[in-house]
C-alpha positions, 0 to 999 in steps of 0.5 A: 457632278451630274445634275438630276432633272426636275420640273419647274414645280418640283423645282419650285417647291425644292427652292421653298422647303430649303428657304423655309428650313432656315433657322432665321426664317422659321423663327422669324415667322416669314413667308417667303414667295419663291418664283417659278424657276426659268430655263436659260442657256446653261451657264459655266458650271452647266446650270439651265435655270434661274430664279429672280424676284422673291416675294418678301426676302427682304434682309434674307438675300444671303440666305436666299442665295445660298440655297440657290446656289446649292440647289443649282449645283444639283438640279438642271430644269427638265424641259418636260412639265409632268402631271403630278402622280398624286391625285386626291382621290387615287384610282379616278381619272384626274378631271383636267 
């Protein structure tokens, strides 16, 4: 399977949003803080990044790591940081 190409923000906020759709998570109440992801040398499967070191997951590294798992199989981390398209104010010049 080729993987698609996202941003360490992006990937990010992928990891996030399926950590914080886990039943057990949501019910819970708990806020997970996700790392930024780093590039390593792709892996066996092809793979280019990994996550270490979750703020707060304590009981949910099970969970944790299957979402890992599958978002691994279908993103490789793009080497490129792209400004995000989306400004508060669209039409005006970002101010950075």
């Amino acid at each position: 399977m080729i993987r698609k190409l996202l941003n360490a923000s992006r990937l990010q906020t992928e990891v996030s949003r399926r950590i914080h759709r886990i039943h057990e998570i949501v019910e819970d109440g708990v806020k997970i803080r996700v790392p930024r992801p780093q590039k390593t040398e792709p892996d066996a499967s092809g793979c280019n990044w990994t996550m270490k070191h979750f703020g707060g997951a304590i009981g949910y590294e099970r969970d944790i790591e299957t979402v890992l798992k599958a978002v691994r199989a279908e993103y490789n981390l793009s080497d490129v940081e792209e400004k995000d398209g989306s400004s508060l104010f669209p039409g005006l010049p970002d101010s950075g």
